[in-house]
PAZAPA-4460 file (N, C-alpha, C; in steps of 0.05 Angstrom, whole numbers, plus 32768, in hexadecimal, padded with zeros to 4 digits):
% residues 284
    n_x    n_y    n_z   ca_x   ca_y   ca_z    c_x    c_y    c_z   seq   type   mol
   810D   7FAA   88E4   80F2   7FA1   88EB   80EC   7F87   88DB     1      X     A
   80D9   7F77   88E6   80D6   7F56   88E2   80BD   7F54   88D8     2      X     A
   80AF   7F50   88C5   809E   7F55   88C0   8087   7F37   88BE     3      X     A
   806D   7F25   88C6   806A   7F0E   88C3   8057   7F12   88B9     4      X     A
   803F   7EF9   88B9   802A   7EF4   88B4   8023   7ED9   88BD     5      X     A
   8015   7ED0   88D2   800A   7EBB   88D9   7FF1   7EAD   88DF     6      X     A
   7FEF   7E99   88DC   7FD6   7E84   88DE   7FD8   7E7B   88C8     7      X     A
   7FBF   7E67   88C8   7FB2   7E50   88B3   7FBA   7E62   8899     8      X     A
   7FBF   7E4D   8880   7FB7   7E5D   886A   7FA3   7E69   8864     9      X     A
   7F9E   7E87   885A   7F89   7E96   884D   7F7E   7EAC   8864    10      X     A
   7F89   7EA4   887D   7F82   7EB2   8895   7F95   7EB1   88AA    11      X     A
   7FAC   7EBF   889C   7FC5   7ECC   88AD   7FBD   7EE6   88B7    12      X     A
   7FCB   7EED   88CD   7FD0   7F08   88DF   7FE6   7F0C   88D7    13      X     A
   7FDF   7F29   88DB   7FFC   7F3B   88D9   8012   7F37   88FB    14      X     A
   8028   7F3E   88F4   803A   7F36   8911   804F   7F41   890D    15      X     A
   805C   7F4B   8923   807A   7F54   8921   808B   7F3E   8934    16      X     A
   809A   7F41   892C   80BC   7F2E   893D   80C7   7F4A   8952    17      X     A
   80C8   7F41   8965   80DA   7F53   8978   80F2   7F49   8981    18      X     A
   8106   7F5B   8988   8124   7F5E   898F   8130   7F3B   8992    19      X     A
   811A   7F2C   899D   8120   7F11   89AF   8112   7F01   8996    20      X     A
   810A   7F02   8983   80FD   7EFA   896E   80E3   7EEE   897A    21      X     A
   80D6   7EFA   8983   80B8   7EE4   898F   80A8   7EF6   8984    22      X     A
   8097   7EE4   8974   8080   7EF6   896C   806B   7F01   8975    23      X     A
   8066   7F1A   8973   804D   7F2E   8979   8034   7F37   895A    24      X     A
   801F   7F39   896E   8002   7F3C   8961   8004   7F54   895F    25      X     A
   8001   7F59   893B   8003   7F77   8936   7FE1   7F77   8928    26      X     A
   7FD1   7F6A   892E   7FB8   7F70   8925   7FAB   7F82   8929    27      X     A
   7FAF   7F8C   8949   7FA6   7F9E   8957   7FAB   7FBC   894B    28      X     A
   7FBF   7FBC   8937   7FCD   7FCF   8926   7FC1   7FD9   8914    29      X     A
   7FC3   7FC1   88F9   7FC0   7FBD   88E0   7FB1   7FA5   88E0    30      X     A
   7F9C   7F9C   88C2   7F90   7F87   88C1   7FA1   7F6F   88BA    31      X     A
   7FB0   7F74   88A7   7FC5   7F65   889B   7FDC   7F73   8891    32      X     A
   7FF6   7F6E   8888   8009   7F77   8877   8002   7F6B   885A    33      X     A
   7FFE   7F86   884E   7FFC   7F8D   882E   8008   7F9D   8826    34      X     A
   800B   7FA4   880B   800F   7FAA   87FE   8019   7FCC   880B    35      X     A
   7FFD   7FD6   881B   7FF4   7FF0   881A   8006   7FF7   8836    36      X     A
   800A   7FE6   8843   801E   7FE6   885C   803B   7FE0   8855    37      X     A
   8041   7FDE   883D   8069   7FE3   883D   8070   7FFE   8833    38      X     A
   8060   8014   882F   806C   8030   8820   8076   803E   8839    39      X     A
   8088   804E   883C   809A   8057   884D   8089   8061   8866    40      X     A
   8077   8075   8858   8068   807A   8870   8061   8064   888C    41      X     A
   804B   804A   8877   8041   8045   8882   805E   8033   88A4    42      X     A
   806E   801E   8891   8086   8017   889A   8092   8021   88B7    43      X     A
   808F   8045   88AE   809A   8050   88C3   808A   8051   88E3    44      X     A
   806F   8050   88D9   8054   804F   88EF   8057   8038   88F7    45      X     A
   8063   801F   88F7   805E   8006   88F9   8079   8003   890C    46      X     A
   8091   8010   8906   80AC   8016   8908   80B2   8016   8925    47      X     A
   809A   8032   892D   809D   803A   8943   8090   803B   8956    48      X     A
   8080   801A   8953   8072   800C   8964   808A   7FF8   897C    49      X     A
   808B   8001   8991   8098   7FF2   899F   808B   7FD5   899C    50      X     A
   809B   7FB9   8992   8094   7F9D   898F   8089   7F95   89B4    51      X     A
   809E   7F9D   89BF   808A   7F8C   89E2   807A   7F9E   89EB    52      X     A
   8069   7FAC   89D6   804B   7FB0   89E1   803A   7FA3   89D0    53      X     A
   803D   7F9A   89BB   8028   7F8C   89B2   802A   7F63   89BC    54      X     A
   8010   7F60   89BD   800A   7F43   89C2   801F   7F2E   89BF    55      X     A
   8023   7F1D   89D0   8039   7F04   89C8   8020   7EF6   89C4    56      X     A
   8032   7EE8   89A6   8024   7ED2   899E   802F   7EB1   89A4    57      X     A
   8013   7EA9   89BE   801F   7E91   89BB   8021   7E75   89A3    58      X     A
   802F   7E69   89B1   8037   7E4A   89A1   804A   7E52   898A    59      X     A
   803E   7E48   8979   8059   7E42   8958   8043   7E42   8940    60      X     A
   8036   7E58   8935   8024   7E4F   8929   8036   7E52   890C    61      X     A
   8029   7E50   8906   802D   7E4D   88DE   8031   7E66   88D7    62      X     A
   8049   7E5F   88C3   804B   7E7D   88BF   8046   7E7F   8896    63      X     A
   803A   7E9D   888E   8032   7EA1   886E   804E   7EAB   8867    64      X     A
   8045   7EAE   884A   8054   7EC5   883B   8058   7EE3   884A    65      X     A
   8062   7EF1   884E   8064   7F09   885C   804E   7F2A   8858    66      X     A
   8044   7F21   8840   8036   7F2A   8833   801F   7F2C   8826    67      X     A
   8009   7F29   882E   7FEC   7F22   881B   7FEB   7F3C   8807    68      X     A
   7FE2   7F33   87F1   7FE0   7F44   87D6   7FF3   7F41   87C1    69      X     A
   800C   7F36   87C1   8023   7F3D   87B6   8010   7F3E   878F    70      X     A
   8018   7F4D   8787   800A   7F54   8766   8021   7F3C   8750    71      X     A
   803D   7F39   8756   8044   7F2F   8746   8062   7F28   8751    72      X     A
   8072   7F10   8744   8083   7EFE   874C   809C   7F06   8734    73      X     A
   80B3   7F11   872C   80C2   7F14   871E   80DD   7F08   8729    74      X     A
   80ED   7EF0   871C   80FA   7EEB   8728   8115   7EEB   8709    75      X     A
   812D   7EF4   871D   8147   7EED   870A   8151   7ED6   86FF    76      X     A
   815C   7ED3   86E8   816B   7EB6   86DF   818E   7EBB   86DB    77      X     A
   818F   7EAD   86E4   81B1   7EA6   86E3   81BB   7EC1   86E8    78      X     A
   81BB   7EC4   8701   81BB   7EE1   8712   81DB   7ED7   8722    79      X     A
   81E2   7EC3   8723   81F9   7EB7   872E   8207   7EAB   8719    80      X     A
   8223   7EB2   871B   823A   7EA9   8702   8242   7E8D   870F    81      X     A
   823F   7E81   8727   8243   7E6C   872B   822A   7E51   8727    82      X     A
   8215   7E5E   872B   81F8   7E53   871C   8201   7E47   86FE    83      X     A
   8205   7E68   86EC   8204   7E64   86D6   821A   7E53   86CD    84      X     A
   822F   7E4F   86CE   8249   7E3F   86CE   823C   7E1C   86D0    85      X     A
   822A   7E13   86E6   8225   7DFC   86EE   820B   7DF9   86E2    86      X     A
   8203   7E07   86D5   81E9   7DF6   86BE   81F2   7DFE   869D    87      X     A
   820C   7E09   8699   8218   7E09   8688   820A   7E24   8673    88      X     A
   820B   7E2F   8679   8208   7E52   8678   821E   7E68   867F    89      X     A
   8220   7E77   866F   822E   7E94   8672   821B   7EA6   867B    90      X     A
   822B   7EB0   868F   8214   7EC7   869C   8200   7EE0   8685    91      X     A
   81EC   7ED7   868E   81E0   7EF0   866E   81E6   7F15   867A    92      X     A
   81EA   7F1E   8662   81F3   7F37   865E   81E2   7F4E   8674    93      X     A
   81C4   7F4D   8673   81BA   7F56   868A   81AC   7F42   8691    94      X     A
   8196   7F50   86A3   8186   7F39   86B3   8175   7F2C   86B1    95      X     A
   8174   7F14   86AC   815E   7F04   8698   8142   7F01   86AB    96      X     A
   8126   7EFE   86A1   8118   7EF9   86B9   8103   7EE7   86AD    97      X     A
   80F5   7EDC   86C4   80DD   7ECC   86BC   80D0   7ED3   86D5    98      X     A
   80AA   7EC7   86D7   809A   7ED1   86EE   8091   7EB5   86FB    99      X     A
   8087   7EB7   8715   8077   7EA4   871C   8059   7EAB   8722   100      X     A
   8053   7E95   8721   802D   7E9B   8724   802E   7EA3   873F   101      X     A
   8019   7EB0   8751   8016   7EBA   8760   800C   7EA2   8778   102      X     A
   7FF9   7E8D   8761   7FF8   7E70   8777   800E   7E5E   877C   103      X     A
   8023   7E69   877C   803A   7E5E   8781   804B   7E67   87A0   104      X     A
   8040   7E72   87A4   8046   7E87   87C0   803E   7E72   87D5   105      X     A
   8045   7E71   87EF   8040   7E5C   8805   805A   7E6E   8815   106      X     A
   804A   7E60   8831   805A   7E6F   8846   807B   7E5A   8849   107      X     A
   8087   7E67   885E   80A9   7E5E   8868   80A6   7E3D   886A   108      X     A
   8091   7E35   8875   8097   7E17   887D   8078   7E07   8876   109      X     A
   8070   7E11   8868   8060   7DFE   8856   806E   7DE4   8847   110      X     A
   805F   7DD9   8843   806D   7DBB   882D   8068   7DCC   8814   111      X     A
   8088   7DB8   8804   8087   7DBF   87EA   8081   7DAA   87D8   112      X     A
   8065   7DAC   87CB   8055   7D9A   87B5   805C   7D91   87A9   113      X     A
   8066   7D7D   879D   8073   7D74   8783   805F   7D70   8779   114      X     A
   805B   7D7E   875E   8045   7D7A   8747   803A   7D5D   873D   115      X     A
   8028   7D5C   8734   8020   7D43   8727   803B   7D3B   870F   116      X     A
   8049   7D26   8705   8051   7D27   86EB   8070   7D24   86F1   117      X     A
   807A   7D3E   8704   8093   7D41   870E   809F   7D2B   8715   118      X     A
   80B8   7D33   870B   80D1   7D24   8713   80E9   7D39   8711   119      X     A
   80E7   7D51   8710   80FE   7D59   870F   80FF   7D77   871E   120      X     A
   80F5   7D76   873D   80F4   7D86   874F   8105   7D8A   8764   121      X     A
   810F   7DAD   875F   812B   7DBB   8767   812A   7DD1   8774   122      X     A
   8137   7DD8   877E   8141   7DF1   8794   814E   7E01   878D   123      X     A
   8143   7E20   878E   8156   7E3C   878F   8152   7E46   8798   124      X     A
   815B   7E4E   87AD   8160   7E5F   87C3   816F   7E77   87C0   125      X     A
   8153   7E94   87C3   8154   7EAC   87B3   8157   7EC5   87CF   126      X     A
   815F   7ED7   87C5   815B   7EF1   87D0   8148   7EFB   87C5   127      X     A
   8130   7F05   87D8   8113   7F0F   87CB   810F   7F33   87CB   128      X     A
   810A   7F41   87C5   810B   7F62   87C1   80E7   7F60   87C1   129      X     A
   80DB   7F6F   87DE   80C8   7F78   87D6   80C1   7F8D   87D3   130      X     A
   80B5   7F9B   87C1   80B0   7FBD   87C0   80A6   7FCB   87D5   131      X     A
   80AA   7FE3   87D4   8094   7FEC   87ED   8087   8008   87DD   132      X     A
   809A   8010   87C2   807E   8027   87C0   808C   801B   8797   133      X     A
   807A   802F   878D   8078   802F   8771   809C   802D   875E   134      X     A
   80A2   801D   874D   80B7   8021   8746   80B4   8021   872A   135      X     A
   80C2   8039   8717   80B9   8039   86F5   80D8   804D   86F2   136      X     A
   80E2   803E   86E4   80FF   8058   86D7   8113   805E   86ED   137      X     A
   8117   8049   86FB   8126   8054   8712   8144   804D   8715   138      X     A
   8159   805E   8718   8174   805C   870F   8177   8046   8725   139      X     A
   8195   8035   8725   819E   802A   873A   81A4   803A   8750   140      X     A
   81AF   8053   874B   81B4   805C   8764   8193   8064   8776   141      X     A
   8189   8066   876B   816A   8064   8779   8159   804B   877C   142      X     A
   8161   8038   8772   8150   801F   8779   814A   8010   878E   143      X     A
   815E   8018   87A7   8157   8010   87B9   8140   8019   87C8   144      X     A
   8140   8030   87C1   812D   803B   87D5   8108   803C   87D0   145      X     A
   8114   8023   87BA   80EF   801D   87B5   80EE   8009   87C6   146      X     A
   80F7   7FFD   87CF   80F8   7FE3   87DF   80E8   7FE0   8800   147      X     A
   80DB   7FD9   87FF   80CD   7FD4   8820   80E1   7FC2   8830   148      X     A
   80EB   7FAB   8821   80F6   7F92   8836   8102   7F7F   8826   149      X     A
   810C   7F6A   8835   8116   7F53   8823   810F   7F3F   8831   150      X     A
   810B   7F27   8827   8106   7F0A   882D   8112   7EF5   8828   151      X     A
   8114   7EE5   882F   8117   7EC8   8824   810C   7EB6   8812   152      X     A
   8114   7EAD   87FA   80FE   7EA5   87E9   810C   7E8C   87D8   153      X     A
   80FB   7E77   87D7   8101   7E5F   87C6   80F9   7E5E   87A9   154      X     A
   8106   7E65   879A   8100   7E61   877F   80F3   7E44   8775   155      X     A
   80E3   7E2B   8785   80E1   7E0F   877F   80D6   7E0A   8760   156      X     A
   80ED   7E00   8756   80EC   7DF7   873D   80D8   7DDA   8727   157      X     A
   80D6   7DD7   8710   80D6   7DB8   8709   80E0   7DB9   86F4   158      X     A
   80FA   7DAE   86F1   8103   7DB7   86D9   80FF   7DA9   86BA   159      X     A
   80F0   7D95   86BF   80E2   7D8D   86A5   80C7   7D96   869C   160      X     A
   80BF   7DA1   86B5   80A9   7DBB   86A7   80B6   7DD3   86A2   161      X     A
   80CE   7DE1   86A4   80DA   7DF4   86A6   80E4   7DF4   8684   162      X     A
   80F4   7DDB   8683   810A   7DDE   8671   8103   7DC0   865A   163      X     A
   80E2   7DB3   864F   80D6   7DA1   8640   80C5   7DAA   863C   164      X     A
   80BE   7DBC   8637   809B   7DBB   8633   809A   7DD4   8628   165      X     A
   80A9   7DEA   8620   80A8   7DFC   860E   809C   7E1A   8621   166      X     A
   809E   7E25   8614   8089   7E3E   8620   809A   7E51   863D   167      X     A
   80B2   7E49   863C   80C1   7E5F   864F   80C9   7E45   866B   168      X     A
   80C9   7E5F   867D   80D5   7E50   8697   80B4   7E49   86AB   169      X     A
   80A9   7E5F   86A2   8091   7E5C   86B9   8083   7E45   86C0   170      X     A
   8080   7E36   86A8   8075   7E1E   86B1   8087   7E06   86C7   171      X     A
   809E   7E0D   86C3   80A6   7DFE   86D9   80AE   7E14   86FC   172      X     A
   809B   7E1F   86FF   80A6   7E3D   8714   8087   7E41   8723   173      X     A
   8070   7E34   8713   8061   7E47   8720   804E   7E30   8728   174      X     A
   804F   7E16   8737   803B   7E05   873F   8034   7E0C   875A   175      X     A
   8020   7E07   8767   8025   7E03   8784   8031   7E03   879A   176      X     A
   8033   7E1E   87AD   8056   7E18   87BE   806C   7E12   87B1   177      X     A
   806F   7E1F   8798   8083   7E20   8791   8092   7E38   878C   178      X     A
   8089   7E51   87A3   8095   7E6A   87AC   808D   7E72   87CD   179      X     A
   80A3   7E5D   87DE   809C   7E63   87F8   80AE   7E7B   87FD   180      X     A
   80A1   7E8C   8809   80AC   7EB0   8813   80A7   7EAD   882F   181      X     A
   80C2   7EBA   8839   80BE   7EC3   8851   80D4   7EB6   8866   182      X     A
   80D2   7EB0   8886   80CA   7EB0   8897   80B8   7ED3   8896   183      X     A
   80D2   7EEC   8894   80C9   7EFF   8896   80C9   7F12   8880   184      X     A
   80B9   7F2C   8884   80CA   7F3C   8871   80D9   7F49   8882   185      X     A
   80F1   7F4D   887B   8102   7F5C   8888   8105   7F7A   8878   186      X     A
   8106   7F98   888C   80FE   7FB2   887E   811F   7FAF   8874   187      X     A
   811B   7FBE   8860   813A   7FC8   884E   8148   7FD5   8863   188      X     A
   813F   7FE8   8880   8150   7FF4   8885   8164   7FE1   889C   189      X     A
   8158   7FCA   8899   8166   7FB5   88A9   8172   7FA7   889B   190      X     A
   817E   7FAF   887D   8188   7F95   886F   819B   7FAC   885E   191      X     A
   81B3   7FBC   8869   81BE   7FCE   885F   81CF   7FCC   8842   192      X     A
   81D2   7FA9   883E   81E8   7FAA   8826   81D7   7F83   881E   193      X     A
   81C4   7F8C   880C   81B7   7F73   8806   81CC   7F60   87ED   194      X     A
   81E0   7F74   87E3   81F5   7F68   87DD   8208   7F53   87E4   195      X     A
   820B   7F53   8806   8215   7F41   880E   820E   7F2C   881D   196      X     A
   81FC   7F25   881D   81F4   7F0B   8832   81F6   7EEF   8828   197      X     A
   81F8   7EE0   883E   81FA   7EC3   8839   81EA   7EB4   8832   198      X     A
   81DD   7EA2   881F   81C9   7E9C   8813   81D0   7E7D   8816   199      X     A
   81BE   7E6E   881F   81C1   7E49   881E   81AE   7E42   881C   200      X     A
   81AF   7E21   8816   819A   7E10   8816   819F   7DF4   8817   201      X     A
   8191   7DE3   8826   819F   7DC8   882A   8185   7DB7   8825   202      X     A
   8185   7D97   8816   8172   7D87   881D   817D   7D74   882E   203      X     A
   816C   7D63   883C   8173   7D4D   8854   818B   7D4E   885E   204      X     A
   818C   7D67   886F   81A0   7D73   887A   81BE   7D76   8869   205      X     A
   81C6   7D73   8853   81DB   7D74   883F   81DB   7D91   8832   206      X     A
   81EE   7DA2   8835   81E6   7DBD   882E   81F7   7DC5   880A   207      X     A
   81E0   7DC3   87F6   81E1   7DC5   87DC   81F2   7DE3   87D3   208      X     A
   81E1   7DF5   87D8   81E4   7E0C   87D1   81EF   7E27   87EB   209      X     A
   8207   7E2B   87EA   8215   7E36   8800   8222   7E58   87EE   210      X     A
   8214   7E70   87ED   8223   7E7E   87E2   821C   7EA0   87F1   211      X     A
   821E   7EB3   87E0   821A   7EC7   87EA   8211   7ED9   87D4   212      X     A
   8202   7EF9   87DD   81F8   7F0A   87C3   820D   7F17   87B9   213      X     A
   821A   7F0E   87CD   823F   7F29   87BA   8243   7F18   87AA   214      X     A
   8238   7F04   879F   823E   7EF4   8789   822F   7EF8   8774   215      X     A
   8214   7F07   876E   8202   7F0E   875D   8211   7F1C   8743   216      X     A
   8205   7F14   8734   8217   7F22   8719   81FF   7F3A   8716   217      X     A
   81EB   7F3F   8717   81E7   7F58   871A   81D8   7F61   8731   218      X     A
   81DD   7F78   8740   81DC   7F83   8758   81BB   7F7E   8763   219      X     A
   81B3   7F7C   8773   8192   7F80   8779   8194   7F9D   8766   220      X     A
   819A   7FB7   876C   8195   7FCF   8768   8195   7FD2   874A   221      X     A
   81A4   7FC2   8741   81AD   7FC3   8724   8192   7FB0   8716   222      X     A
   8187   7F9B   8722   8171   7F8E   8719   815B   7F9E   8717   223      X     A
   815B   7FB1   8730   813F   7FC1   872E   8143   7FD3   871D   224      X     A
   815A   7FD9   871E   8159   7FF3   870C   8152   7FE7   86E5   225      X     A
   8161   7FD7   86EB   815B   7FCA   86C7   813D   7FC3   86BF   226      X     A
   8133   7FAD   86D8   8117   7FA5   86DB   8108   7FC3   86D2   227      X     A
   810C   7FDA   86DF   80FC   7FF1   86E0   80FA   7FF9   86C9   228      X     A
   80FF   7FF8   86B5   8102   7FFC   8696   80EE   7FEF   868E   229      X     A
   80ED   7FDD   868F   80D6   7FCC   867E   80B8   7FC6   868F   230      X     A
   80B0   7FC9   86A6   80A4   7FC5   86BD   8099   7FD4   86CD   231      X     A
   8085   7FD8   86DB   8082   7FE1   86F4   807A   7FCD   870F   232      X     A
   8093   7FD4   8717   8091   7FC8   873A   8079   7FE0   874E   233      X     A
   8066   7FCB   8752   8059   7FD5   8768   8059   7FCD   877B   234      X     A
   8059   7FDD   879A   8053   7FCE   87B1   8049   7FBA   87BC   235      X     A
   805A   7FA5   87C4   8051   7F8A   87C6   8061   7F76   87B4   236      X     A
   8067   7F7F   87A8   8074   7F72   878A   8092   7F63   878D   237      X     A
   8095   7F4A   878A   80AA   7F3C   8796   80BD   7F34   8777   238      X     A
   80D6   7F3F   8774   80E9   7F38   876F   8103   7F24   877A   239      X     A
   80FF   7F13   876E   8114   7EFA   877C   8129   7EEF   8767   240      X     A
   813F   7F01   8774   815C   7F08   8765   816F   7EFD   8763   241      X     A
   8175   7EE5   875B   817B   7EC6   8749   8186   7EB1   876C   242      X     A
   8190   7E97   8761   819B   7E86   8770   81B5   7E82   876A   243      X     A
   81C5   7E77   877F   81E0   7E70   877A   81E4   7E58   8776   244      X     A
   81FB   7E4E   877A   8204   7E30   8765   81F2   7E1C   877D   245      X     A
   81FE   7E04   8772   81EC   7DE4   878A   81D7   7DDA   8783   246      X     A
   81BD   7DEF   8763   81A8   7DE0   8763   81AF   7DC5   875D   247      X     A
   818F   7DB5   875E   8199   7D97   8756   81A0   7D98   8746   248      X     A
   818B   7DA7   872B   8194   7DA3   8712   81AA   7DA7   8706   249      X     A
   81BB   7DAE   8714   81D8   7DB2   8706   81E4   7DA8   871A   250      X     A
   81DD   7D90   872C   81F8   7D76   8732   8203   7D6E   871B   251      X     A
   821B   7D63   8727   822E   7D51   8711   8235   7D3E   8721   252      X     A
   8234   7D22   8716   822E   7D24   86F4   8212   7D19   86F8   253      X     A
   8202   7D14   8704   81E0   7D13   870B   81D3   7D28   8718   254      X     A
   81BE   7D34   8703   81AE   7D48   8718   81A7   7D3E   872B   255      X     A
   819C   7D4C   873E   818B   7D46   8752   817B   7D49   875A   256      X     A
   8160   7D44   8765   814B   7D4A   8767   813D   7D43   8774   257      X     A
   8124   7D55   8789   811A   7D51   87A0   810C   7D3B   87A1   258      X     A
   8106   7D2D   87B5   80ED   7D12   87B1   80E6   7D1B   87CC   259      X     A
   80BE   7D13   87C6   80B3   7D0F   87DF   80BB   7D01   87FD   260      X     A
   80B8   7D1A   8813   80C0   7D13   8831   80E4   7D1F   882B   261      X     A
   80EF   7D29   881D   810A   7D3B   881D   8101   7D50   882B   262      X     A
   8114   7D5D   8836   8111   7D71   884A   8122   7D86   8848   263      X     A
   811C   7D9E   8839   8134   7DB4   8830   812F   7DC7   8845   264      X     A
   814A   7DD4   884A   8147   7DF8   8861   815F   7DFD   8855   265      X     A
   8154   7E1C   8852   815E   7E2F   883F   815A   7E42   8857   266      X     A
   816B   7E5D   8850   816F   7E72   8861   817F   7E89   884D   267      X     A
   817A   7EA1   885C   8191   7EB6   8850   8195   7EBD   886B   268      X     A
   81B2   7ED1   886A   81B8   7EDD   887C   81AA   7EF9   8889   269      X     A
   81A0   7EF6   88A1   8188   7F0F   88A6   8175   7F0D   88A5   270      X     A
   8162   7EF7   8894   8151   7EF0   888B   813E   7EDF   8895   271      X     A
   814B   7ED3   889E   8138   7EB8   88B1   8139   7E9F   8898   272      X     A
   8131   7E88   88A1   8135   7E6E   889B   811D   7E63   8890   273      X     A
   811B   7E4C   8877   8106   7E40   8876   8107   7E22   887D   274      X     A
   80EF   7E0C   8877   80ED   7DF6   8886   80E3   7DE7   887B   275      X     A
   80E1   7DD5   8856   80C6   7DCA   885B   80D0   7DB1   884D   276      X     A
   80B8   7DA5   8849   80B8   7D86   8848   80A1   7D80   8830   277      X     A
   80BE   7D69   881A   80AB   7D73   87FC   809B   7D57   8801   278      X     A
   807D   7D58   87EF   806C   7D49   87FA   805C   7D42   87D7   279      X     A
   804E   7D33   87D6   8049   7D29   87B3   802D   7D3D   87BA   280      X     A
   8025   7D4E   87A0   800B   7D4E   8798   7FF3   7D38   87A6   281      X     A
   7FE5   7D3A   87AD   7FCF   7D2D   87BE   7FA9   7D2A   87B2   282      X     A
   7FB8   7D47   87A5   7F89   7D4B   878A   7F89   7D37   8776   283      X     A
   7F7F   7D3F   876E   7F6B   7D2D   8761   7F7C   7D32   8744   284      X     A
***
């Protein structure tokens, strides 16, 4: 099952994707997809709604994050041995993490902001884990089954706020559209081995980052399960479980880095595709 959210920002509808991928109006259902709509129950009520009875939605409207509410952003570092190799790192022992602000969230094909100041704005293209019920102490062999769905998710970077300015990674992770989620959520029971899919990302049509999650040095299941130690994952709660090699920042022998009117699409396999176009800060 396909899970969306559409319209203007701040006033998306809920929507499902059917068999032919055209979107249907699940308003008539539910008010929105939250939080309170990915726990098994609810999933399954939604499940076994035949898609060509609800509304076709015309035109191409805009599409959100998949999710209104999400409580918190946990994402992996050097979760890929070919990442870590090309910014000159050994893979760390377990799973390192840092967070993003929650105003960093923006839908599949929104523009991505380049901050005031920036000059050194980059791409990672993540596998996203969203919860669907409570997760605290949970072995690997059970960690999947906290899971509602998975997404598509851009880790968008600046790495001189990231890696000059002291104080961790966040400051370069959490500006503005600089966590586009989605086309969809896709339910876990449609995504049988989140281990293996194909993960890319290209700017101005040149494709950077070409890899897969059977390349993860530690497992999604093995992240939650470690994460679950120190944490509680609640429903809604997006884990985005590292990037593979191609960022700019680790070109050789010049990084690289986005400039306004560049045009990156990123995708996973299963997942659906993103679209956007980086554009300078514009306020004041």
């Amino acid at each position: 099952m396909r899970l969306v959210r559409y319209g203007e920002a701040g006033a998306e509808k809920p929507g499902m994707l059917d068999d032919a991928g055209q979107l249907r109006d699940l308003s008539y259902v539910i008010a929105d997809i939250t939080p309170d709509q990915l726990d098994p129950i609810a999933l399954d009520i939604l499940r076994s709604i035949e898609p060509k009875t609800l509304p076709l939605v015309a035109g191409n409207p805009r599409l959100g994050a998949p999710v209104r509410g999400i409580g918190k952003m946990i994402c992996i570092g050097l979760n890929y041995k070919d990442h870590a190799e090309e910014v000159g790192k050994a893979p760390p022992p377990e799973p390192q993490i840092f967070n993003k602000a929650i105003n960093s969230l923006c839908g599949p094909f929104d523009p991505i902001i380049r901050p005031k100041n920036s000059k050194k704005l980059d791409h990672e293209i993540e596998l996203a884990v969203i919860f669907g019920s409570t997760c605290r102490y949970v072995s690997e062999a059970d960690a999947l089954k906290h899971v509602a769905g998975y997404a598509t998710f851009n880790d968008i970077s600046e790495r001189e706020f990231q890696m000059e300015h002291g104080g961790g990674s966040v400051k370069g992770k959490s500006a503005d559209n600089f966590g586009p989620l989605g086309p969809w959520l896709v339910t876990a029971d449609a995504v049988p081995n989140p281990d293996n899919l194909k993960i890319w990302c290209e700017v101005n049509g040149v494709r950077y980052q070409d890899g897969t999650t059977a390349n993860l040095v530690f497992s999604v299941a093995r992240c939650i399960a470690d994460l679950s130690r120190f944490m509680t994952f609640l429903p809604g709660d997006v884990l985005a479980t590292g990037t593979p090699a191609g960022v700019g920042h680790g070109a050789k022998p010049t990084p690289r880095y986005m400039q306004p009117g560049d045009i990156m699409r990123c995708g996973i396999e299963g997942l659906g595709d993103q679209e956007h176009t980086v554009v300078d800060y514009s306020g004041s």
